[in-house]
C-alpha positions in Angstrom: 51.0 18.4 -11.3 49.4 17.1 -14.7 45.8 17.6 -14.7 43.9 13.9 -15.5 40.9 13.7 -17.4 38.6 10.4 -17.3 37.9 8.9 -20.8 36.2 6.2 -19.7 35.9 3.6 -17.3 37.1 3.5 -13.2 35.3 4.2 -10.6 32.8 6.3 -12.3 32.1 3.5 -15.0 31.5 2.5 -18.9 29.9 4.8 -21.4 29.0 1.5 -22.9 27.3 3.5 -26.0 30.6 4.8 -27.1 32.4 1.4 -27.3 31.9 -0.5 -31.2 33.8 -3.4 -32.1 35.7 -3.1 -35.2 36.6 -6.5 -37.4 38.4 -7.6 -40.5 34.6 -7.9 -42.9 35.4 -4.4 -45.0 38.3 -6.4 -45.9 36.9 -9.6 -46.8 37.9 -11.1 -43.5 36.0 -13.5 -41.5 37.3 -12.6 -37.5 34.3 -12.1 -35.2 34.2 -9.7 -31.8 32.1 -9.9 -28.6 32.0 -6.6 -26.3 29.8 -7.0 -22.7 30.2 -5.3 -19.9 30.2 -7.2 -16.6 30.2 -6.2 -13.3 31.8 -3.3 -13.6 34.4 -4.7 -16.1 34.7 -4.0 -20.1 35.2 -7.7 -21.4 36.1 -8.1 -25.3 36.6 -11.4 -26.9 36.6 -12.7 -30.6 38.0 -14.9 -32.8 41.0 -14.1 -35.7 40.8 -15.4 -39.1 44.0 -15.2 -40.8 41.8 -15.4 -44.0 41.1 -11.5 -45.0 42.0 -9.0 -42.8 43.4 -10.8 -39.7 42.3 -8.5 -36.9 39.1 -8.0 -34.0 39.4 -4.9 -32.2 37.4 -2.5 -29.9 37.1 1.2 -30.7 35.6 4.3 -28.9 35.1 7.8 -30.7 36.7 10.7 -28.8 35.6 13.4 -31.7 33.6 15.2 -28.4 36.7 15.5 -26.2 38.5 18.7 -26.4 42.2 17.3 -26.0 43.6 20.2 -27.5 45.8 21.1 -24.8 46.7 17.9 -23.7 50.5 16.7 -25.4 49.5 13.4 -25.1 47.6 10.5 -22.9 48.5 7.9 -20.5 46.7 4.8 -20.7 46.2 3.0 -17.6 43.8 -0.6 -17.7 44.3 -4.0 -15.5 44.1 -7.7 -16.9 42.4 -10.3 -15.3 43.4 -14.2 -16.1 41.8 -15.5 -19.3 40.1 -19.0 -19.1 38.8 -19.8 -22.7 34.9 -20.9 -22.5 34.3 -17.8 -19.9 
């Protein structure tokens, strides 16, 4: 059996100080990116501006995490429907 290892969220919760949004602006862009966390729930929005860089993203350093004998990772995350204005 595979051993797991928790990087973040589930049962045990956000290590909300770890989380950044990342946009387009080193590139001249103009896309903007919201990150909250809600009821237990990681919730990222934003806007893309094809103008510049074209991208919003969310990022989290794992620089601490001895993955070394890890091959790889399996990520596992659940959707829930989108209503714009939420």
């Amino acid at each position: 059996s595979a051993e797991e290892v928790r990087l973040d969220g589930g049962a045990s919760g956000w290590d909300e100080a770890t989380w950044q949004v990342q946009v387009d602006g080193v590139m001249g862009g103009r896309s903007s990116g919201d990150l909250r966390f809600q009821d237990g729930d990681m919730v990222f929005s934003g806007t893309i501006s094809l103008v510049g860089g074209g991208f919003s993203s969310i990022r989290r350093s794992m620089a601490a995490l001895d993955m070394s004998s890890f091959a790889g990772i399996i990520v596992e995350l659940e959707t829930h429907p989108f209503s714009r204005g939420k």
